[in-house]
N, C-alpha and C positions, 0 to 999 in steps of 0.2 A: 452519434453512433457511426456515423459514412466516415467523420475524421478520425476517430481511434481505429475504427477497422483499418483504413488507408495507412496510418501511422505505423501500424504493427505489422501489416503485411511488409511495408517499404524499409523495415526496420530488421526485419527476420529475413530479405531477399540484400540486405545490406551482410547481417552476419555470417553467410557463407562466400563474397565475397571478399576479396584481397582490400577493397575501398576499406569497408566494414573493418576489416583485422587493424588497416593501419589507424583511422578514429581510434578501436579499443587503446592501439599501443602507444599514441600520443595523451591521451587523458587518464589513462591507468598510474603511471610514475609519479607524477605530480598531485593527483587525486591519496596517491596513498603514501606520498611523501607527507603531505599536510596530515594524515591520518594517525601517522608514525608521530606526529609531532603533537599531535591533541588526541592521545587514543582516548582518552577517559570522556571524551566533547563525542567521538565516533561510535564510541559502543552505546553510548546514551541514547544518540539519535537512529542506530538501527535499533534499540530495544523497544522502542514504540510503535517499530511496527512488526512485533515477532508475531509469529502466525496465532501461537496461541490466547495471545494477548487480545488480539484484535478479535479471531471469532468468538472466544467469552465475552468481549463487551458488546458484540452483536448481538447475542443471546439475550445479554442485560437491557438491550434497548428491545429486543422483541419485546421481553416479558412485559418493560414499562409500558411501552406501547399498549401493550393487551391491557393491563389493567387500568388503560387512562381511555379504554375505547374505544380506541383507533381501527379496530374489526379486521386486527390480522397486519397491519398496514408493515410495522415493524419487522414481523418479522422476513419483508421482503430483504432487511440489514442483514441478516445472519445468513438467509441462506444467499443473498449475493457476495457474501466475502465465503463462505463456502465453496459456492459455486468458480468462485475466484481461485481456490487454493485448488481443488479438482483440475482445472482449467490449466492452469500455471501447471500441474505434476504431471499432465498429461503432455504438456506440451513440452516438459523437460526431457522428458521420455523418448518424444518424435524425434527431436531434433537434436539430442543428444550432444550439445555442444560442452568443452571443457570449462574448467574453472580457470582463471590466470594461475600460473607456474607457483606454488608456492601458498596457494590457498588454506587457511586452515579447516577447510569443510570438506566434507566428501561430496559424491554427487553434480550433477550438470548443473549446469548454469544460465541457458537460456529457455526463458525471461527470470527476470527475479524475483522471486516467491515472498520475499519482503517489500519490495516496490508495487508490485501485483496485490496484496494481500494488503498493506497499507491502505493503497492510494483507493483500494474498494471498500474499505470499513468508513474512511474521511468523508468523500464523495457521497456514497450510501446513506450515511449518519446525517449529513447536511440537507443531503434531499428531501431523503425522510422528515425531518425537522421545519423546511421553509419550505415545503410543496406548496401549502395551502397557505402562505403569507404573499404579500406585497412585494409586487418586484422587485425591490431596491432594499428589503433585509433578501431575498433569495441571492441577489446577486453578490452581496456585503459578505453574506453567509459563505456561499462556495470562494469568492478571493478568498476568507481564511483556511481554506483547506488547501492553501497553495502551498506554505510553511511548512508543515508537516510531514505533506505530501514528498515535497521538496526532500527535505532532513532525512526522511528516512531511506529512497534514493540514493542520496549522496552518499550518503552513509555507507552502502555497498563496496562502490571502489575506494574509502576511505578506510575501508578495513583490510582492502584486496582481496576480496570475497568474490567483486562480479567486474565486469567488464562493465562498461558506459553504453554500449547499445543495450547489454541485459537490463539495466535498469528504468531506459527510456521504453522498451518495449514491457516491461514489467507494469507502469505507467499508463501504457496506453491499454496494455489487456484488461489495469481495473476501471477504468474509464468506462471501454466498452461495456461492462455488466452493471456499471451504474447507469449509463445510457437507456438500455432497455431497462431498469427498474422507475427510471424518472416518466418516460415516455408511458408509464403501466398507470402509474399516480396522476400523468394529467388526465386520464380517461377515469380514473378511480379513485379519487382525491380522499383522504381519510377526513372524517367529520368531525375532529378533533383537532387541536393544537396542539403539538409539545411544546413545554415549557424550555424558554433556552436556555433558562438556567440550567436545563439537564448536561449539558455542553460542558457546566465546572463540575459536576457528578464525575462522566467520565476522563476527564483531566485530574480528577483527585486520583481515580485509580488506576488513569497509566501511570502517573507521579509512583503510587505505590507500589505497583509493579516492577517501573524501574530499580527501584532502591531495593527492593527484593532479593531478586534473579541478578543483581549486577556485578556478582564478587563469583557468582558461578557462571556467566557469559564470559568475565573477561579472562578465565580459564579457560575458553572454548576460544575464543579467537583473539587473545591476545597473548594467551600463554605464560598469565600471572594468577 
């Protein structure tokens, strides 16, 4: 909790100054040169973590949750990538920073609401799943939410959508709301297991998702 807080203040007192602009404008060019060169690899990996994608699968893991007994535990998933997307619109608002030159989206930019909104449904998902297992699937568990987490980040200045501090600070702001939801679960542990096969459940249906929405996103930011 203390290191995402620390992270995201030092990261949000980096983007108004000059240090800050120069970071953006050395890894923006080359982040969305490679972007420009695999868009169809770039749109893919920001589509996993499009806002609405993420809190319906929170929802879906509430509901699981609820019917496997878990006494609510679930649905602390939905409303922390909720509470994540409030959070991130709120704070887009504050701080009212631009999008890079050339963006195709309207709207601010700092932190990023896909980095934010992702890396809290991963996080969240994973908690919730190995609270009440053995330390070494809990720990096995959160490494794989590094990938994802990772991809959909990158993904931002690979489309030229966000700047590289937005999506680090995007990161740490869903950390933070997973932080307090873990710390909620060691004092209140659900007396259930989920099953981890639920884990290929919702990879079947980001898969699906992506292939969906993919021919109408890549009209929205790629302009095909």
């Amino acid at each position: 909790l203390l290191s995402a807080l620390t992270v995201l203040t030092i990261i949000t007192l980096l983007s108004f100054d000059n240090v800050g602009n120069r970071i953006n404008s050395v890894f923006l060019a080359p982040l969305k040169a490679a972007g420009e060169a695999l868009p169809a690899l770039a749109l893919s990996m920001s589509l996993i973590g499009d806002l609405p994608l993420v809190l319906g699968l929170g929802v879906v893991c509430a509901l699981f949750g609820q019917l496997r007994g878990d006494r609510g535990r679930g649905w602390g998933v939905a409303l922390g990538v909720a509470g994540a997307i409030l959070l991130n619109y709120l704070l887009k608002q504050l701080f009212a920073l631009p999008r890079p030159e050339g963006s195709s989206l309207p709207g601010f930019s700092y932190p990023s609401g896909h980095a934010c909104a992702a890396t809290a449904f991963f996080t969240l998902t994973a908690v919730w799943m190995l609270h009440n297992r053995e330390h070494r699937s809990r720990h096995i568990g959160y490494l794989l939410t590094i990938p994802p987490t990772l991809a959909v980040a990158l993904s931002r200045p690979l489309l030229g959508v966000h700047w590289m501090l937005d999506v680090v600070a995007g990161v740490a702001e869903g950390l933070l709301i997973t932080a307090v939801y873990r710390i909620w679960l060691f004092h209140w542990p659900s007396p259930v297991r989920v099953p981890l096969s639920w884990a290929a459940v919702l990879a079947l249906l980001t898969g699906g998702y992506v292939i969906l929405v993919f021919d109408t996103a890549a009209g929205r930011y790629l302009g095909s």
